[in-house]
NUNU-77134 format. One record per residue (C-alpha): residue in three letters; chain; y, z, x negated. Coordinates in nm, 4 decimals. Each point is the difference from the previous one (the first is absolute). Example, Ala and Ser with C-alpha at 12.3 -4.5 7.8 and 13.67 -1.06 7.14 Angstrom:
2
ALA:A:-0.4500:0.7800:-1.2300
SER:A:0.3440:-0.0660:-0.1370
//
This chain:
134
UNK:A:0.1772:0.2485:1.8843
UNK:A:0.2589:-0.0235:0.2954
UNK:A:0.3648:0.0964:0.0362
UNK:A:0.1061:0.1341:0.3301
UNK:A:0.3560:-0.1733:0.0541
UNK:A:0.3272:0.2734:0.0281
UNK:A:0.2723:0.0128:0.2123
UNK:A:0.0146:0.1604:0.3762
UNK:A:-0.1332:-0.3068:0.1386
UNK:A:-0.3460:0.0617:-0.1704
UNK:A:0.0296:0.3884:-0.0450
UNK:A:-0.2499:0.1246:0.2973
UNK:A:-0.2278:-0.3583:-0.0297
UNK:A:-0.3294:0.0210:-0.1742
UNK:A:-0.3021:-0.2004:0.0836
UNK:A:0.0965:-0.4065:-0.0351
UNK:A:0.3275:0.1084:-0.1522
UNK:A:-0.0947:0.0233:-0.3872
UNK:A:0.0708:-0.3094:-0.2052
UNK:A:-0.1344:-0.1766:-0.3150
UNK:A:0.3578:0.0460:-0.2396
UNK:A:0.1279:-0.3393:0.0235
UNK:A:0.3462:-0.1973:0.0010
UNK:A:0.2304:-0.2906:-0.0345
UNK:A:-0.1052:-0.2680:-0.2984
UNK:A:0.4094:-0.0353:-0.1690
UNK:A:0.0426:-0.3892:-0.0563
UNK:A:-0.2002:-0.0996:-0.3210
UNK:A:-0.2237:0.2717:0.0395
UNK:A:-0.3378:0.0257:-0.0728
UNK:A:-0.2372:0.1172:0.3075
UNK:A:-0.2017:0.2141:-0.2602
UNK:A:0.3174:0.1298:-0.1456
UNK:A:0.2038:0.0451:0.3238
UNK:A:-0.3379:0.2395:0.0883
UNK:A:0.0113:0.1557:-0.3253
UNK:A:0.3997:0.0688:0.0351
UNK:A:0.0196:0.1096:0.3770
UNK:A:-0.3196:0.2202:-0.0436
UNK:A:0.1963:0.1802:-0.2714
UNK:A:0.3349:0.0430:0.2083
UNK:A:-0.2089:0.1504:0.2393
UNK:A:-0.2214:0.2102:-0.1548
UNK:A:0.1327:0.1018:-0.2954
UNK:A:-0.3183:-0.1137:-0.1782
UNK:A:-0.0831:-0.2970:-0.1867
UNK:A:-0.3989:-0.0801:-0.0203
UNK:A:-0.1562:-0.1675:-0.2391
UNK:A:-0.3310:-0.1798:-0.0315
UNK:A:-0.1225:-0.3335:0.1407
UNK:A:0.1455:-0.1077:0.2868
UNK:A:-0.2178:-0.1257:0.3179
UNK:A:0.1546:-0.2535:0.2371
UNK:A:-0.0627:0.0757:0.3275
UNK:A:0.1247:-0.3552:0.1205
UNK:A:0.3013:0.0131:0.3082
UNK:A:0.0431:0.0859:0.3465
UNK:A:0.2482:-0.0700:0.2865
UNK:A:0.1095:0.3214:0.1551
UNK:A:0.0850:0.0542:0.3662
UNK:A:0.3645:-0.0421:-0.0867
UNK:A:-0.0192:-0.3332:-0.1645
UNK:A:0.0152:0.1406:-0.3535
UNK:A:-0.2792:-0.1314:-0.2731
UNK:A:-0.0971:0.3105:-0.2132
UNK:A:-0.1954:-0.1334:-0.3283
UNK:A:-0.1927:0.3484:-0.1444
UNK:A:-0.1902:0.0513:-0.3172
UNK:A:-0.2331:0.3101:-0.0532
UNK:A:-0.0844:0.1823:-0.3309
UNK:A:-0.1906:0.2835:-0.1426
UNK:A:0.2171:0.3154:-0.0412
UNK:A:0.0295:0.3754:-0.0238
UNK:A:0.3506:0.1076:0.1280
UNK:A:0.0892:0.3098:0.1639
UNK:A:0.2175:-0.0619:0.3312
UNK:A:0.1111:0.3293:0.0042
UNK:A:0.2821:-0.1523:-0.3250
UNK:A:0.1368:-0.2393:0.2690
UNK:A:0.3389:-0.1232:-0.0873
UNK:A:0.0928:-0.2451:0.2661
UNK:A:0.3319:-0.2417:0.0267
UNK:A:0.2546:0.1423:0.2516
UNK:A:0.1379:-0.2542:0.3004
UNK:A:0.3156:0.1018:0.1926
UNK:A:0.0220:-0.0333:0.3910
UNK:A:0.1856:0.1226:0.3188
UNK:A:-0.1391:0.2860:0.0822
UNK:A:0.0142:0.1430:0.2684
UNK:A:0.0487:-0.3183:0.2122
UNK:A:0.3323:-0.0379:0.0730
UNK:A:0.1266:0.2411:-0.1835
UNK:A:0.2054:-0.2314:-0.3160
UNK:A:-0.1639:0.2623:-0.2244
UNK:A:-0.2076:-0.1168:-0.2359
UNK:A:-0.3104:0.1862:-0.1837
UNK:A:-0.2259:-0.1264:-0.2819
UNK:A:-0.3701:0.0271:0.0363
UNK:A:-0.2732:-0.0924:-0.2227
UNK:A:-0.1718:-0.3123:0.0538
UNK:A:-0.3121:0.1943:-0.0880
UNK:A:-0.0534:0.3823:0.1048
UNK:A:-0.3866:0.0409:-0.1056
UNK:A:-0.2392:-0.1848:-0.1488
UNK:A:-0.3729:0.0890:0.0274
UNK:A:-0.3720:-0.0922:-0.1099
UNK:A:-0.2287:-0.1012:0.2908
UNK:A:-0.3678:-0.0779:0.0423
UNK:A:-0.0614:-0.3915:0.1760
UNK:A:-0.0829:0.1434:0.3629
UNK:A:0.2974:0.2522:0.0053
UNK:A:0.2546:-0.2179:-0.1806
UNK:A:-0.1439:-0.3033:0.2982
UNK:A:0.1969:0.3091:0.2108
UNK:A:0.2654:0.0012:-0.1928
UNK:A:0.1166:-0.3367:-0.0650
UNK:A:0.2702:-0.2017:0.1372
UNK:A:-0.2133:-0.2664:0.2482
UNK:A:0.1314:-0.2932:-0.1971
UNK:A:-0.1352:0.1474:-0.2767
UNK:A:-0.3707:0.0962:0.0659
UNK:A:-0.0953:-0.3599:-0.1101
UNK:A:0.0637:0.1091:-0.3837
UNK:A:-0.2795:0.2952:0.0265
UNK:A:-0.2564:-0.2456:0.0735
UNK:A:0.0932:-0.2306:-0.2974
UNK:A:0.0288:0.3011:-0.2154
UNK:A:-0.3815:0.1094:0.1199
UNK:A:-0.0858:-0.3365:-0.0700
UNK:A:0.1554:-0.0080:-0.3705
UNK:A:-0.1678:0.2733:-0.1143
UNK:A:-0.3173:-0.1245:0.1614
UNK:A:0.0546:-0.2739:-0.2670
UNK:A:0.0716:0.2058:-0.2680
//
């Protein structure tokens, strides 16, 4: 499952623009529970079942995302995402609120390899590998 990030920035961007749902870790924070707790304020959902790691990677911006994976059965179409408030238009000193999230989807390996943010792509190949294992 991928979210597709909102706001006019991201609104007309589809292949290498959807994300794993991910945040900031709050200061004695969990990584597990920072996961659990952004994935929620995202998504509106809150899966439960064993929890994966996927292990950590540096994205292009500097940021190190930490992701878990888990068996679930949720239906993107009851997204309720977080809102974030920005200029918008540029320059304009009006400000609009957008959801961090506007769609969330289920994707096969080879089209959600399409689909993922670059920095990202490393955490289908773990996630092949886990279930290899399992």
């Amino acid at each position: 499952m991928l979210a597709h990030p909102g706001g006019p920035f991201w609104k007309r961007k589809d292949e290498g623009a959807w994300s794993i749902p991910k945040g900031l870790i709050e200061a004695g924070e969990e990584q597990l529970a920072a996961a659990q707790r952004e994935f929620l304020e995202e998504t509106g959902h809150s899966p439960g079942g064993e929890f994966f790691p996927l292990g950590e990677a540096k994205q292009p911006g500097g940021k190190i995302v930490h992701v878990w994976a888990v068996e679930g059965d949720w239906n993107p179409a009851t997204l309720k995402s977080n809102m974030f408030k920005m200029e918008w238009p540029p320059r304009s000193e009006g400000q609009q609120y957008f959801p961090e999230i506007d769609r969330a989807a289920w994707f096969g390996l080879e089209e959600a390899r399409l689909k993922i943010l670059k920095g990202q792509a490393v955490f289908l190949d773990r996630l092949l590998e886990a279930l290899r294992r399992a």
